[in-house]
C-alpha positions in Angstrom: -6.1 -31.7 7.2 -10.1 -31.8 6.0 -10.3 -31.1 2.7 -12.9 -28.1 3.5 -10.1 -26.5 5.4 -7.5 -26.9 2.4 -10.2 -25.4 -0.2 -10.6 -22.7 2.0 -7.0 -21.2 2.8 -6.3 -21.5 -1.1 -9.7 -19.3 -1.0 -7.9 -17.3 1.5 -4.8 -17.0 -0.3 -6.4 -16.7 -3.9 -8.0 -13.5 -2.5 -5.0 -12.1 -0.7 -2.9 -12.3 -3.9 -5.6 -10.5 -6.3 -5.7 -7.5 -3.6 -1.9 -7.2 -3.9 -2.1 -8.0 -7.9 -5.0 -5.0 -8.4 -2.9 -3.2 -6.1 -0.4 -3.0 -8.4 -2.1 -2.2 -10.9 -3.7 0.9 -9.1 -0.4 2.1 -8.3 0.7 1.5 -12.0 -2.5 3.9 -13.3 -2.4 6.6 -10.2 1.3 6.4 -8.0 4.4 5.2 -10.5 3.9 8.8 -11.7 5.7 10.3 -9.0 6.4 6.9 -6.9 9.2 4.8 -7.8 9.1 1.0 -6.0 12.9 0.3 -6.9 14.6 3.6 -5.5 14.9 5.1 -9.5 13.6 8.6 -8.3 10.2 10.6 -8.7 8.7 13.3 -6.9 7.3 11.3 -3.9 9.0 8.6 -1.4 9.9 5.0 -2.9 7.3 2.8 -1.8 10.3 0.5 -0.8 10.9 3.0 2.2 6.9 4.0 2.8 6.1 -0.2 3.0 9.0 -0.3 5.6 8.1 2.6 8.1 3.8 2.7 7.7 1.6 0.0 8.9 -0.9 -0.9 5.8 -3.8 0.4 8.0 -2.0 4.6 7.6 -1.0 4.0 4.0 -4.6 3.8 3.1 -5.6 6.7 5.5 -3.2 8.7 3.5 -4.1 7.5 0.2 -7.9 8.4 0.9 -7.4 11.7 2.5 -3.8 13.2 1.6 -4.6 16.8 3.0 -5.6 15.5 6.0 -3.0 13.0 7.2 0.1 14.6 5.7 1.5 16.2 9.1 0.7 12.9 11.1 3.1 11.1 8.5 5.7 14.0 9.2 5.3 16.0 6.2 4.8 20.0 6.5 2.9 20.3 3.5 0.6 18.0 1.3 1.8 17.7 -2.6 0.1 14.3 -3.6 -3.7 14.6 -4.4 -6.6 13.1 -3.6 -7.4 10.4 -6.0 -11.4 9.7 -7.1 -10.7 5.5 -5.9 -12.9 3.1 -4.1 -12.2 2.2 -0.3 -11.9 -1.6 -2.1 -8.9 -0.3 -4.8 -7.5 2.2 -1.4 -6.8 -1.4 0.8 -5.8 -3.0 -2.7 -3.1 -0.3 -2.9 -2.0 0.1 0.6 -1.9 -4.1 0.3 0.6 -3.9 -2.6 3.0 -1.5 -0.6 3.0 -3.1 2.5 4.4 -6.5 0.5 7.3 -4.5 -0.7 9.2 -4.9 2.5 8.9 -8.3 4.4 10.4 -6.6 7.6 9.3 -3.5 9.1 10.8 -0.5 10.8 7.6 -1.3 13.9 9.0 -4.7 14.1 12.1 -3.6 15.5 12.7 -4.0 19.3 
């Protein structure tokens, strides 16, 4: 393997793990409030279960705009606010779920 291509999937990878990493971190400051990530409770749905049933792609639909995407994840009403983050720290966050679960409920045949 060239040594170009070697330097530049470690780039790859390097940048992949400091979305998840500063996803967690945005989920430490705004989520773990109500959002547990090892089924211990809270107000909203463990992000064990949300990173098995929602592609990354809706988790950060709903992150950015709660009140408008909270019946098209199956909710009847909206209690999580809207939280004053960039799009950048929204795919961070939605990153960091979706590596919770290595398998996913759309995987399924």
């Amino acid at each position: 393997m060239p040594v170009k291509m070697i330097i530049s999937l470690s780039m790859c990878a390097m940048c992949l793990e400091g979305s998840v990493k500063n996803g967690k971190t945005i989920y430490e400051v705004n989520c773990a409030n109500c959002h547990s990530i090892n089924m211990s409770g809270g107000m909203g749905k463990d992000f064990n279960l949300v990173s098995y049933a929602r592609k990354k792609e809706d988790i950060k639909a709903y992150v950015q705009n709660p009140s408008g995407e909270f019946r098209r994840f199956g909710y009847t009403s909206n209690a999580m606010p809207k939280f004053d983050i960039s799009d950048e720290d929204a795919t961070d966050v939605a990153e960091f779920i979706d590596s919770l679960q290595p398998f996913k409920e759309w995987m399924r045949k």
